[in-house]
N, C-alpha and C positions, 0 to 999 in steps of 0.2 A: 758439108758440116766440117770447121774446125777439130785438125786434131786435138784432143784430149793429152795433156802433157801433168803427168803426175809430178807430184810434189818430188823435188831435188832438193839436196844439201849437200855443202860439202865442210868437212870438217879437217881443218889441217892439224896436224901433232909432231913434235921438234923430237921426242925422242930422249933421249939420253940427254940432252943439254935441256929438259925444260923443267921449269921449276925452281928456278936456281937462288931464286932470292927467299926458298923456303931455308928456316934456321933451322936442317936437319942432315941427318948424314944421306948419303946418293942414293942408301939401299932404301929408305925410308922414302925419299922424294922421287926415288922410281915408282915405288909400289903408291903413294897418291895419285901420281898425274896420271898412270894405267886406273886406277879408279874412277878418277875422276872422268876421262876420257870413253870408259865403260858405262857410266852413264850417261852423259851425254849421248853413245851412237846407242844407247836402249833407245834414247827418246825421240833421234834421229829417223832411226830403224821401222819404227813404229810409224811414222810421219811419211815416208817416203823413201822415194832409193836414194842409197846415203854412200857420199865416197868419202876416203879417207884417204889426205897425202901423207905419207910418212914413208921412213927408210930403217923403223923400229922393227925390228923381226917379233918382240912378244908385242905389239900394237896391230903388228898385222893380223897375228892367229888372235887376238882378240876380238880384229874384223871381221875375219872368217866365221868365228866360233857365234857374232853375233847377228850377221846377215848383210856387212856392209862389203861395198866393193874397194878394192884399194888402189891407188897413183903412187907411182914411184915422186918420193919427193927432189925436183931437182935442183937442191940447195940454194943458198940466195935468200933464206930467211921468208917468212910468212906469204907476202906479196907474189911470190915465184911460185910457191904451194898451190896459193888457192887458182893460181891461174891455171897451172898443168893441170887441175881438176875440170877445170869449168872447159877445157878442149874436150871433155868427155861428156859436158851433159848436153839435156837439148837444147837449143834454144829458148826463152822462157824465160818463166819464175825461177828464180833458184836462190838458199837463204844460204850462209855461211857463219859456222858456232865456230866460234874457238875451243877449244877440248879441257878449259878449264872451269868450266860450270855446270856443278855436280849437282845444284836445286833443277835444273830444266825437265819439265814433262813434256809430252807430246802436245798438248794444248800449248804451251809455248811458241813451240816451231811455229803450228797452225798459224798462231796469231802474229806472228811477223813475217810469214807468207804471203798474208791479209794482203798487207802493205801492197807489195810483189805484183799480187795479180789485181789489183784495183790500179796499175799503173803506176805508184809511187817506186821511190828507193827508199826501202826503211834501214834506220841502224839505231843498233843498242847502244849509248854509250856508259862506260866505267864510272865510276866515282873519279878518276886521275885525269877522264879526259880522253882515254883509247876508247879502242872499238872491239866491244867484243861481240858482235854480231851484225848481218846486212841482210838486206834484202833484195832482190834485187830485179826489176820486172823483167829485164834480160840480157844474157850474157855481156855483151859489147859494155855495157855501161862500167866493167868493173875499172879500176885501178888501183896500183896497187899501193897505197898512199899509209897505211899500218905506221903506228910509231906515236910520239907524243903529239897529244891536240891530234889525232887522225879523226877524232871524231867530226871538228866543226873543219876539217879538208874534204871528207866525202860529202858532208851536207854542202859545202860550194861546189864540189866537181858535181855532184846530181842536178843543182839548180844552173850549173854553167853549162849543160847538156838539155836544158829545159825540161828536167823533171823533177816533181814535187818532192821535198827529202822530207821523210817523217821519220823525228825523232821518238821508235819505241821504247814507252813505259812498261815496260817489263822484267819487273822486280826478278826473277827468276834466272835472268839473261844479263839481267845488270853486276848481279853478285857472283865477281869471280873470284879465283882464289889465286893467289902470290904469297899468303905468309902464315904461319899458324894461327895467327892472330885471324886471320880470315877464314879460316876452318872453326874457329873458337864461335866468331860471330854467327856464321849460319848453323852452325848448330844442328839440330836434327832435319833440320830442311833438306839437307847432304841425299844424296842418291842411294842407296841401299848399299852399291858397290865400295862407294867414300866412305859410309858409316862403319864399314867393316872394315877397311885400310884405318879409321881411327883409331875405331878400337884394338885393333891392333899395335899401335903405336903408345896408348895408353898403359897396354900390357908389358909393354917392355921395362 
C-alpha cells in the first residue's frame, strides 16, 4: 500500500518589507500583515503540516505559538521562499497561500488541494492578475515565476509540463489585501486575528 502523505502548505512572509503599498505608518502595517498572516497559518494549521519561510523574528514565535514549522527565508524575493520550503516537504500534493488572505478557512485549503491530489496544478488567481495561491500535485513542478500576469505563466508552465492547470474559484483565496481600501472591501469576512488588528486601527 501507498504511503499516505498528509496535507502540506507552505506559506511564505517578507517580513518588515511587506505590505508597503498599505496608506499607513510601519507600526500599523506591521501589526496587519502579522494578522493577517495569523490567520491564514490558523487555517493552514488546521489543514495540515504547515511551513513558514520567513526571517521575521515576531512571525516565527507566531509560528511557534500556532503549530507551524519554520524555513529560514533565503532572500531573493517570493520565488526562493517558496522553494527552500518545498526542500522540506514530501514529495506530493503540497498547496502554497500567500500570508495576505485574512477570509481563508480550512475548507479552502481543502479544496485547492482537491486539485493537487486528482493530479491537476491548481492556482488562485488575484483581481490584477498574480497568483496568490497553487496547488500543486508535486514538488518538481514548481517554478518560481511570481510577479505580474504570473498567473496565466504558471497555467503555461503546468500545461508545458503536461499537466492540467485549474484555474480555482475560490472567492476566499482570491481576496487579498494590499490597501485599506481592501480591508474596507472584505469586511467582516477578515479572520478574527485582522478584525482585531482593524479594530485597532480604527481606535486610534
Amino acid at each position: 500500500m501507498p504511503k499516505q502523505v498528509l496535507a502540506q502548505i507552505v506559506v511564505p512572509f517578507r517580513g518588515e518589507s511587506a505590505k508597503q503599498r498599505l496608506d499607513a505608518s510601519d507600526e500599523i502595517r506591521s501589526k496587519l500583515a502579522l494578522a493577517m498572516l495569523g490567520d491564514v497559518l490558523t487555517a493552514c494549521v488546521a489543514t495540515g503540516r504547515t511551513f513558514l519561510v520567513t526571517d521575521d523574528a515576531d512571525a516565527r514565535a507566531l509560528a511557534d505559538e500556532l503549530g507551524a514549522e519554520t524555513v529560514d527565508d533565503p532572500g531573493g524575493g517570493q520565488g526562493p521562499a517558496v522553494a527552500a520550503a518545498l526542500e522540506r516537504v514530501e514529495d506530493g500534493p503540497v498547496a502554497v497561500l500567500n500570508a495576505d488572505l485574512p477570509c481563508v478557512v480550512p475548507h479552502d485549503v481543502r479544496t485547492l488541494l482537491g486539485a493537487a491530489e486528482l493530479g491537476a496544478f491548481g492556482f488562485v488567481e488575484a483581481e490584477d492578475g498574480t497568483t496568490n495561491a497553487l496547488a500543486l500535485p508535486r514538488v518538481s513542478l514548481f517554478a518560481p515565476l511570481y510577479g505580474a500576469r504570473s498567473a496565466d505563466r504558471f497555467r503555461s508552465h503546468a500545461e508545458a509540463h503536461g499537466v492540467a492547470a485549474v484555474a480555482a474559484v475560490i472567492p476566499n483565496l482570491s481576496d487579498d489585501v494590499d490597501t485599506l481600501e481592501d480591508l474596507a472591501r472584505i469586511g467582516f469576512r477578515a479572520g478574527p486575528r485582522t478584525q482585531a488588528a482593524i479594530g485597532g486601527i480604527h481606535a486610534l
